[in-house]
C-alpha positions, 0 to 999 in steps of 0.5 A: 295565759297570754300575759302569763307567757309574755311574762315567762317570755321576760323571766326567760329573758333575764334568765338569758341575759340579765339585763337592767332596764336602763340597758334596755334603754340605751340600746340602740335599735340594731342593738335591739334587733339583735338582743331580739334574736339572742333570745329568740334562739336562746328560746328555741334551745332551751324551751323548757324554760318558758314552762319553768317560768310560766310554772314560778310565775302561778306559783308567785301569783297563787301565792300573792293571792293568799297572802291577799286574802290572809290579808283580808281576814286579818283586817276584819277579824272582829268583824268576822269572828266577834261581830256579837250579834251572829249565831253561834254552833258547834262548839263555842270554845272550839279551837277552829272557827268556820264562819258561813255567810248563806242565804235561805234560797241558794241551792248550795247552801243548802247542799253545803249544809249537810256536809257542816253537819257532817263535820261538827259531828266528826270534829266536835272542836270546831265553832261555828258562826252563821251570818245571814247574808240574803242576795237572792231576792225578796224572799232571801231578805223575809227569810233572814229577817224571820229567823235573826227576829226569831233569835233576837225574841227567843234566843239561840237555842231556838235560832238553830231548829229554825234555821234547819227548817228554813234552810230544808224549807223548798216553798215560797217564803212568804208572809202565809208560810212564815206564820205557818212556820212560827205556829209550828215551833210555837212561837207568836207570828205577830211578834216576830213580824213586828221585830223583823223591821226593827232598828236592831235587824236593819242594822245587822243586815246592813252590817253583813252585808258591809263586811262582805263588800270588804271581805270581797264576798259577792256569793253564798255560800262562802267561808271563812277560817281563820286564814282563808276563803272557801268561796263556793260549795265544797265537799266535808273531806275538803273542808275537814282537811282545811279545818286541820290545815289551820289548826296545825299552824295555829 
């Protein structure tokens, strides 16, 4: 809030008086002193622009902040949206795309969960795309391999349930639990074990977790539309209205 005001404090300046730089610098210190002192009094009449130019300055910055994450997107859309590898849900020819980067052990991704349900169910025109992004530790890193072996060996249509049950799953992820897992959607456990270290699983991992570096993603959940983040938790009406937002300027 301080710069923001130093900043209103030269935009109200130049509001005053406008003045270019070189004007600045061949004043003299008297000359100074007294500009000094216009402004100061200009300011004091007139209070109301320092709000003014604070107002346009956030303005001006939320905006550059857009624009700077539209920015991001359209750098690595491919990446995002077409990685080739990445589950798909929803509607697969849906008109909007919500990507989700989640980890198995982020409460909020869990609670995020329920609310893009809710809205699939609502808007059956959306896609969605989940990318394993495991930052939570060891046991975030098991889970996310488990379940890309798993659609890697038994497809797309048995990824989905397995995801859920990971997702609602609030035990530890572990080697015992992970095969108690497989055995319950009748999947061999040994296979899959097997698959979790194999070249094609390192590689997707790493190469989310690049794309998240560029994307500037540090935490889960975070999405991502067509043209902007929802970085963090956010409720279904909000990401509804977000959905809608995208698809009228698309």
């Amino acid at each position: 809030m301080i710069a923001a005001l130093r900043m209103a404090l030269v935009g109200a300046t130049l509001l005053a008086t406008p003045l270019t730089a070189s004007d600045f610098k061949d004043m003299t210190a008297e000359q100074r002193a007294d500009f000094g002192a216009q402004v100061r009094a200009y300011l004091l009449e007139n209070p109301q622009v320092i709000a003014e130019a604070i107002t346009i300055l956030q303005r001006q910055q939320e905006q550059a902040a857009v624009q700077a994450e539209s920015s991001l997107i359209a750098q690595n859309y491919d990446a995002i949206f077409n990685d080739g590898f990445s589950w798909v849900g929803g509607n697969p020819d849906g008109d909007v795309t919500i990507v989700e980067f989640m980890d198995y052990r982020c409460g909020y991704c869990r609670k995020a969960q329920a609310e893009v349900a809710a809205l699939l169910k609502q808007d059956p025109n959306v896609r969605l795309i989940i990318k394993e992004f495991p930052i939570l530790g060891p046991q975030s890193e098991l889970a996310s391999r488990f379940a890309i072996a798993v659609r890697g060996l038994y497809g797309a249509e048995t990824y989905g349930p397995v995801h859920n049950t990971l997702m609602a799953f609030k035990g530890d992820i572990s080697d015992t639990s992970l095969s108690q897992m497989a055995q319950g959607f009748g999947l061999d456990y040994t296979q899959i074990k097997e698959k979790m270290t194999a070249p094609a699983v390192n590689n997707e991992l790493a190469q989310t977790r690049a794309l998240a570096q560029a994307l500037q993603i540090s935490g889960t959940p975070t999405f991502v539309l067509p043209d902007r983040f929802i970085r963090g938790y956010a409720p279904g009406p909000d990401m509804a209205a977000m959905v809608n937002e995208v698809r009228k300027t698309q």
